[in-house]
N, C-alpha and C positions, 0 to 999 in steps of 0.2 A: 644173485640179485633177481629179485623176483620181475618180469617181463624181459629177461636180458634177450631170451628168444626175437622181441620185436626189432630190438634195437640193431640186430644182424640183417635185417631187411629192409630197415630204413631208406637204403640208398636205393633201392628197386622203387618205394614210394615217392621220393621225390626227384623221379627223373624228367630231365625235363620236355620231353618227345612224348609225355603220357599227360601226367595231371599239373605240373610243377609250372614254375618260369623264374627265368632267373633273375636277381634281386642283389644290391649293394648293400650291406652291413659293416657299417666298422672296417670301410675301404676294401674290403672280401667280397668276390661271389657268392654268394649262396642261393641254394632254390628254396622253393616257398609255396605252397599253395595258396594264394589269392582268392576272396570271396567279400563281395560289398553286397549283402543279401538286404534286400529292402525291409526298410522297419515304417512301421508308420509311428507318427509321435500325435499322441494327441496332447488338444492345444486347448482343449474345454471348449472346443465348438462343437456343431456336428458334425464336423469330417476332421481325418488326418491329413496331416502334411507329410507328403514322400519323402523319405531319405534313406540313406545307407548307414550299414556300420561294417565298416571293412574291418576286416581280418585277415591276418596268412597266419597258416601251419608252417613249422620250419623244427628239424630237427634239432632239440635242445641243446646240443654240442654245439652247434652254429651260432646259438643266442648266447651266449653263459652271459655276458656283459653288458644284454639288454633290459635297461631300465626303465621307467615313465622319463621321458623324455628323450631318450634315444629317438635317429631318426632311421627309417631304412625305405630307399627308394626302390621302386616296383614298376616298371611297365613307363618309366621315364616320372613318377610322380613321386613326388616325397612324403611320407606320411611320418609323421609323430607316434611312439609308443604311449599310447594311455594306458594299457594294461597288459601283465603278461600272465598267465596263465598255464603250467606246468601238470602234465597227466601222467607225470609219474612213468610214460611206457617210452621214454625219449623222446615224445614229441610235445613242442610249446607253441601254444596258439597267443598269438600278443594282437593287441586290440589297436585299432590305429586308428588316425586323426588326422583329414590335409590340411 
């Protein structure tokens, strides 16, 4: 399987004393890397309006049953699955919504 190498080291990337935190799925622990990177949205005026679009990294074995609409809480907050997004190298970045 082509990237199977990555998928051996997975558990070194998402520990949680490094980059990781740990997250509720589908009644399970799982870690997850967390990231609400600021977007600006423009609104047709001259400025943007701040917001975020959260995301976590989570090893794909962890997600298989995450759909749009799943929910998975992080950090005590619940967010919604709006998108998931699969890289092929075992890891899925799913797009989220509070």
């Amino acid at each position: 399987m082509a990237g199977a190498f990555l998928t051996d080291d997975l558990s070194d990337l998402f520990q949680t004393d490094d980059f990781a935190s740990a997250a509720t799925f589908s009644g399970s622990t799982i870690n997850v890397i967390f990231d609400a990177e600021f977007v600006g949205v423009d609104t047709g005026g001259e400025v943007q309006v701040e917001s975020s679009s959260p995301v976590c990294y989570v090893a794909t074995s962890d997600v298989a049953a995450a759909a749009h609409g799943s929910t998975i809480a992080i950090g005590g907050v619940t967010y919604t699955v709006t998108g998931r997004e699969d890289d092929n190298t075992g890891v899925t970045m799913l797009r989220l919504r509070t």
